[in-house]
C-alpha positions, 0 to 999 in steps of 0.5 A: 500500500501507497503511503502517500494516499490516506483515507484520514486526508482526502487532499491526499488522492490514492493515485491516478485520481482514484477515490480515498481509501475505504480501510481504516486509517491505521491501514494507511500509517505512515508513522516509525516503524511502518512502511516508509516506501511509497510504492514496493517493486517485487525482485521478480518483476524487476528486470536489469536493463541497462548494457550487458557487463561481466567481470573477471576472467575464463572460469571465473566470470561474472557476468550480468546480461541486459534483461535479466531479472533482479531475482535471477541476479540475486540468486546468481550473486548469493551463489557467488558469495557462498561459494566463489566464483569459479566451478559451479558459479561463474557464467561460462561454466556449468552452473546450476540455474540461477532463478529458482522459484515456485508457482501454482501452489495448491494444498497438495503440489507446486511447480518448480520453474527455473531458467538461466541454464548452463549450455554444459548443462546435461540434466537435473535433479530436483530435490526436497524436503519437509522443513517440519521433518528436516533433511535428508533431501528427497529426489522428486526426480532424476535425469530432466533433460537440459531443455526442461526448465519445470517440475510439478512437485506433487502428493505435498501435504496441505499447509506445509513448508518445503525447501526445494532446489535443483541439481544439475549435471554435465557431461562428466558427472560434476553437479551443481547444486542451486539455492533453495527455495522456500515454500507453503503449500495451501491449508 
């Protein structure tokens, strides 16, 4: 919600002329400790758009094209700093794909999408686990081809924490584990 739009003060239109606000005032507080943003951009709506750049050199490349979305860049750089840059990390090498995020979740399933794949990439993994329970990692499945880039993650139990990630594999066997994500399912 927009702080400068207030039910409270109708000199203060919510945008584009729209009519007031029709919550409570205590919606619209703008006090210490509330949102201080007037408007809040979500990473994976975000896209990077000015001139492709990399930095470093073969092996050890890091490298942000124009387009890319700011989720993808911030997974890619998380990775990065847990592990260096190098094998499994930098741009012209076999990596796991940098944006790994779910969709469609229902009370019994989600569907696990990435992209930003590794051209050295040969398959993938996905992997998970019940947070309630804890590790060990499950496989959901082996063996995805390099040109499938979602997994349905099915028979999840209602209103339950996941962590989720993808495995990929190269030709000579080495894997790349992504960053994991964290999701509910419905109640």
């Amino acid at each position: 919600m927009a702080c400068n739009c207030n039910k409270c003060n109708t000199n203060k239109n919510c945008g584009c002329n729209d009519s007031a606000l029709s919550t409570p005032c205590t919606y619209s507080d703008c006090g210490i400790g509330s949102e201080r943003c007037e408007d809040i951009q979500c990473a994976e709506c975000v896209s990077y758009c000015g001139t492709t750049f990399e930095v470093g050199t073969t092996n050890n490349l890091i490298k942000i094209e124009s387009g890319e979305r700011l989720d993808s860049i911030i997974q890619k750089f998380a990775l990065m700093i847990s592990q260096g840059v190098g094998s499994c990390t930098s741009d012209d090498v076999h990596h796991a794909p940098y944006n790994i995020f779910a969709t469609g979740i229902t009370n019994s399933s989600a569907i696990i999408q990435w992209n930003n794949i590794s051209t050295a990439t040969q398959t993938f993994s996905v992997e998970y686990y019940d947070v309630s329970i804890g590790l060990p990692w499950l496989t959901a499945t082996t063996g995805l081809v390099n040109t499938v880039s979602s997994y349905t993650l099915s028979t999840l139990a209602a209103a339950t924490t996941y962590k989720v990630r993808i495995v990929s594999t190269d030709s000579f066997s080495a894997t790349c584990t992504s960053v994991m994500i964290t999701f509910s399912t419905l109640a």
